[in-house]
Every structure is written in C-alpha cells, then in structure tokens.
C-alpha positions, 0 to 999 in steps of 0.5 A: 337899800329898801329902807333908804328909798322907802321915805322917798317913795312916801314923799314922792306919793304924798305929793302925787296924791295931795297934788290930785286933790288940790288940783281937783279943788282949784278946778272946782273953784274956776267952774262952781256950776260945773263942780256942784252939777258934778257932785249932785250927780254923785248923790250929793246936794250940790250947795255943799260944792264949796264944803267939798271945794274947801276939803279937797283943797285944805286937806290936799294941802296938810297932806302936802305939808305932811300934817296928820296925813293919816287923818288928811288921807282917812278924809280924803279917802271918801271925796268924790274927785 
C-alpha cells in the first residue's frame, strides 16, 4: 500500500512546494519596492530582487514540471521566500 501512495505524495508535495515559490515570485512581481525592501532587510542587495523574482518563479516552475527537481529544490532551498 505504501508503495502505491508514495509517487502521490511526491507529486502532491511538489506542487505544494513549487506552488509556494511561484506564488512568492508573482507577488514579487506586483509589488517590486516591496519585494526588494524585503530582500535588503535579509541581507541581500535589493537590486537583485528581480534575480531573486526571476529564481522563485522559473525554478518553482521546472520543479512544478518535474524537471531536475533535486537540482530546482537544492536552489530553492536558500531563497529567502
């Protein structure tokens, strides 16, 4: 039984997952002052808001699609969403 479910449960999480950052990017996107004051007050120069807008969105994306999703995660992984 376990083995019939766990593909479901990978799916079902990389949805959940990629949906939070492509959601945290096309946020990003509506509100750019907002987004990059958010990011300098994590330490990160705010002109990289779009490079940060630009990773959320395209790597939630491939993650989404299923398309080196170890790689997408690993980059994922340090974004301050």
């Amino acid at each position: 039984m376990i083995t019939v479910l766990s593909p479901l449960a990978d799916l079902i999480g990389r949805i959940l997952l990629s949906a939070m950052f492509i959601l945290s990017g096309i946020h990003g996107l509506s509100d750019m002052e907002g987004a990059a004051r958010y990011i300098e007050a994590e330490g990160i120069p705010g002109e990289l808001a779009i490079v940060v807008i630009i990773t959320e969105v395209g790597c939630g994306s491939l993650l989404l699609l299923g398309f080196l999703t170890r790689l997408m995660a690993f980059l994922l992984g340090d974004s301050p969403c």
